[in-house]
N, C-alpha and C positions, 0 to 999 in steps of 0.2 A: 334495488336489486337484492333478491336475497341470498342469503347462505354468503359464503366466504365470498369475497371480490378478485381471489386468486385462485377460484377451484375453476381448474380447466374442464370439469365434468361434465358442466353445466356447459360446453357447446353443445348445439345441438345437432346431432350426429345425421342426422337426415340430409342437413345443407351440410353440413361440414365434409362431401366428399367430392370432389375435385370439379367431376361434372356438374355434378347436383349445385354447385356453388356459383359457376358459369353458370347455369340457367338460371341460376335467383338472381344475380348482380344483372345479367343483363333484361330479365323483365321486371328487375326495378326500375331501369331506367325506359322500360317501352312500357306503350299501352299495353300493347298485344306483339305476338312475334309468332308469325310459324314454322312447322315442323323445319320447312327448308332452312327457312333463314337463320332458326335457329342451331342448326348443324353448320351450315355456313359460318356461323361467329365463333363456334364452341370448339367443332370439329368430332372427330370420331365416328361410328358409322350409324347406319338407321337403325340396327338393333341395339347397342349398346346407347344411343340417346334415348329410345322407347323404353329400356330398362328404367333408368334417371326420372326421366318424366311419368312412369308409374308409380316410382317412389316416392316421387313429391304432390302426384297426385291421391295415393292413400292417405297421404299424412294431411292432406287439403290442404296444400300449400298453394298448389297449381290448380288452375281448372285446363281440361284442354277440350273444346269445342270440335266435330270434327261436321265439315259443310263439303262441298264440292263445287269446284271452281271450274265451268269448262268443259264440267263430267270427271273430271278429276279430283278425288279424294283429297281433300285437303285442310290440316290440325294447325286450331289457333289457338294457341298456349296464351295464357295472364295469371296474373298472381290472383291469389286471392285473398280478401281484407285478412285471413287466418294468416296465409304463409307471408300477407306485408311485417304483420304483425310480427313472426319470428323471423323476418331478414330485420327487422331493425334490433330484437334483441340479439341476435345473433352478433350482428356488429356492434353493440353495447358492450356483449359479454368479451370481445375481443380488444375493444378500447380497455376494459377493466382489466384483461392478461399484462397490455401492452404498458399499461398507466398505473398499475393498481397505488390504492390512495387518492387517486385526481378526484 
């Protein structure tokens, strides 16, 4: 890792906001999850999750897919190999806050 092992700087400020951290922990652990299910786990409403999910999708964190089920509009959010990539440094760089030395 570089630069200091105790500079907090180097979170990365995209995941690091509350929302935006709920949706990366939990489509680490799914394939995929949509828009519902995903406000179902997180909480908050549809505009303020479509904020979040814009912002992880600029940064190419997220992909979100959008299909229709039924006739009904409907967004399948997944990570993608970029934003796996920065949830695991992300939680690297929080093990190093937490451990620094280890």
């Amino acid at each position: 890792m570089a630069g200091n092992e105790f500079d907090y700087r180097e979170i990365d400020d995209v995941i690091h906001g509350r929302v935006r951290l709920s949706v990366m922990a939990y489509l680490s652990g799914a394939d995929a999850a949509d828009f519902n299910e995903l406000k179902a786990k997180i909480g908050g409403t549809d505009g303020n999750l479509s904020v979040h999910l814009r912002k992880l999708e600029d940064a190419g964190y997220v992909s979100v897919r959008k299909t229709f089920r039924d006739r009904k509009p409907r967004s399948i959010c997944r990570l993608t190999a970029k934003g796996r990539e920065a949830w695991i440094a992300y939680i690297e760089r929080l093990q190093a806050l937490i451990e620094p030395g280890a």
